[in-house]
N, C-alpha and C positions, 0 to 999 in steps of 0.2 A: 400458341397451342402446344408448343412445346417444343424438343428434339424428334427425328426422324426415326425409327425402329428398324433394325436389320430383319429382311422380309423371312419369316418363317418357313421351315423347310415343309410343314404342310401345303402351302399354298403353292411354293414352286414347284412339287411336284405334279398339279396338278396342269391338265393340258392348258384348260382357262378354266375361270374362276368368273361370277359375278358380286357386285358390290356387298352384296346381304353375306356371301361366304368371307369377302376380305373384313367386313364387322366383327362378323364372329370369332371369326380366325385371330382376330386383331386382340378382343375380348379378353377370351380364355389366355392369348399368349402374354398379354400387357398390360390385361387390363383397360382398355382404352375403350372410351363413351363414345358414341357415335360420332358426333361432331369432332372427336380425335384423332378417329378412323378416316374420319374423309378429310381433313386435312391433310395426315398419312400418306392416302392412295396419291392425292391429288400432286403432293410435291414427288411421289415416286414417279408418275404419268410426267412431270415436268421434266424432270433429270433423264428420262429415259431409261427406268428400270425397269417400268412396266407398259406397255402400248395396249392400246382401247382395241378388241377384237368384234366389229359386229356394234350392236345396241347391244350397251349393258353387263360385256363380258370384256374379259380383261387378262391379259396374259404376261409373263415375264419377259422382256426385251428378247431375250438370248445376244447381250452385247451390240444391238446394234444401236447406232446414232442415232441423235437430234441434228437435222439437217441447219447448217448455216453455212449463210454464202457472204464473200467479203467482196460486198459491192464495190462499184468502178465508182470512180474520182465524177463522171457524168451523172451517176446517181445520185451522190452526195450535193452535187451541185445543187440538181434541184429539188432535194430535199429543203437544203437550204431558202433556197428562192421561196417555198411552198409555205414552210412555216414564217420568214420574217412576213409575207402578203397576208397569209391567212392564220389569227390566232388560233383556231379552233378544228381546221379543215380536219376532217378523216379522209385517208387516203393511203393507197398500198401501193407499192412498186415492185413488180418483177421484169429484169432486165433477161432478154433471149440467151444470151454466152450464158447463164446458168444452166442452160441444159447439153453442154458441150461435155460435162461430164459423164453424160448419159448416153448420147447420139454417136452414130458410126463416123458421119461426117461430119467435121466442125461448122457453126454457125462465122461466117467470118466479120461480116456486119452486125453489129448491135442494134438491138431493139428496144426501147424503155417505156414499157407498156405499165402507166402510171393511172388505177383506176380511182374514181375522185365519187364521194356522193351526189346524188343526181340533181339537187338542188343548186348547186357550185357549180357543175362541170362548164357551164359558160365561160364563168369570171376565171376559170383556173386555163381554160384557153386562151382565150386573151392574154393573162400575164405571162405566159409561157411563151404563148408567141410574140409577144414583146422582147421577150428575153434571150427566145432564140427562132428570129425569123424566120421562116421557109422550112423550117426542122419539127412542126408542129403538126397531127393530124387529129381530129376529131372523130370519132366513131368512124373508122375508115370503112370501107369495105376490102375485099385481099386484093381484088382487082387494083384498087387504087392506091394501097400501100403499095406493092409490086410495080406501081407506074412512077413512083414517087420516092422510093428508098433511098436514103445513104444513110452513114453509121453516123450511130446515137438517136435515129431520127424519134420522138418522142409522138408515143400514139397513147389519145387519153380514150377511156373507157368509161363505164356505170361501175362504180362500186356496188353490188349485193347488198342487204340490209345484213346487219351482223357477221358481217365477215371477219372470221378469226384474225387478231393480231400476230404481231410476230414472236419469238420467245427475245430478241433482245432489243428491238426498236416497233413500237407498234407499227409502223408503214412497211415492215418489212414480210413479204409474202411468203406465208407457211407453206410447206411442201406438199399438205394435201390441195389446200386450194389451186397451186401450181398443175399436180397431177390432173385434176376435174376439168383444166382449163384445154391444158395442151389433149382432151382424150374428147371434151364435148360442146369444148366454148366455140362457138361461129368462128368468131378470126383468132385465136391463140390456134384451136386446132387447125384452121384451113390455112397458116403461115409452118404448122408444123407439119414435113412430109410424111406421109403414110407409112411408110417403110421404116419409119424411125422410131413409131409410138410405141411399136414393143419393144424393144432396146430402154426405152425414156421408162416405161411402166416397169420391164423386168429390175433396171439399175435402180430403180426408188424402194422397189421392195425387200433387193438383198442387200442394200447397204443400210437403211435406214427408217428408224419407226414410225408406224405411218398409224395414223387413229383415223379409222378409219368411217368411227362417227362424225366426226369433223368433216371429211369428205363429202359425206353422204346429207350431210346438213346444209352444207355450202353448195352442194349439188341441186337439193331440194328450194335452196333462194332460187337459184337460175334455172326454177323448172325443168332440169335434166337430169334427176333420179334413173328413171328408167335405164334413158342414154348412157347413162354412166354406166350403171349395174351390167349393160350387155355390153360395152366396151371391155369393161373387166373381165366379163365371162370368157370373152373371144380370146383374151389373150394369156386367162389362166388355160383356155382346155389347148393354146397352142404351145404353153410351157408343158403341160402335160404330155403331149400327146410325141 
């Protein structure tokens, strides 16, 4: 599709923009056919020039990052394990220490909360607890994670249908699906303390780009749109306020 275009100073001036403006914009500056335009947007949205604001609109980064985290030597393990057993598995990892960036109090035990599609999740039990026995939990409840914890202990979940991949390993879990989890998932939120969520919510939003379509779509698999959306509210109007 071509090279990438330096983003026009019409567009950055503007607060945000929606797709039909960046065409246009695109157009008149470059020349560029539709399908050139959204290849365009799409590798700016990738790199982190521009982040998704809402449905449909779209705004300049203002510098801020694409979140990556450089997993533990326990995650790569059973990455490893996952794909030599399963050719095909889908499947995402987010390990608990990633949020030790964000939190007042450090996480000191690991978590590797490895969610698996729901036709597998048996077979990926078993091999898991094969490979590391006693360290393996099934849909736990918090209660029974908390009665059962040591580090690294591996809790497997439902993977969501379409849950976004990662930008450099597909099993690795994007920042917004991370945010939805720890503000409305059953056990991500109820393993994460209360007192922490706004710290965890305010550190994702100043340091790094967050699309927040994506959010709201991965929210919408797990039936908790609303949830979300008043999560967020609560703790935009206490940065406000």
């Amino acid at each position: 599709m071509g090279k990438e275009r330096v983003l026009p100073e019409e567009l950055r001036k503007m607060v945000t923009f929606s797709k039909r403006d960046f065409t246009e914009v695109m157009a008149r500056r470059y020349g560029l056919t539709e399908p050139q335009s959204t290849y365009d947007l799409l590798k700016k949205i990738e790199r982190g020039e521009l982040i998704r604001i809402g449905w449909g609109q779209f705004a300049v980064s203002e510098g801020k990052r694409i979140y990556r985290h450089l997993y533990s030597d326990a995650v790569r393990q059973i990455v490893n394990e996952l794909e030599s057993h399963f050719s095909s598995l889908d499947f995402r990892i987010f390990e608990l220490i990633q949020m030790n960036e964000f939190m007042n109090h450090q996480i000191a035990h690991n978590t590797i909360i490895v969610s698996v599609e729901n036709d597998l999740i048996e077979y990926v039990f078993d091999m898991l607890w094969a490979a590391h026995p006693g360290k393996v939990m099934l849909k736990p409840a918090v209660s029974t994670y908390y009665r059962y914890i040591q580090d690294d202990i591996i809790v497997i979940n439902r993977l969501p249908s379409e849950t976004p991949k990662g930008f450099d390993e597909y099993w690795q879990s994007r920042l917004e699906t991370i945010l939805v989890d720890v503000l409305v998932d059953k056990f991500v939120s109820g393993i994460i303390p209360d007192n922490e969520k706004r710290a965890v919510t305010e550190g994702i939003y100043a340091s790094y780009s967050i699309d927040e379509k994506t959010m709201l779509t991965y929210a919408r698999r797990k039936g908790a749109v609303k949830k979300l959306q008043t999560a967020l509210s609560i703790y935009r109007k206490a940065e406000e306020s």
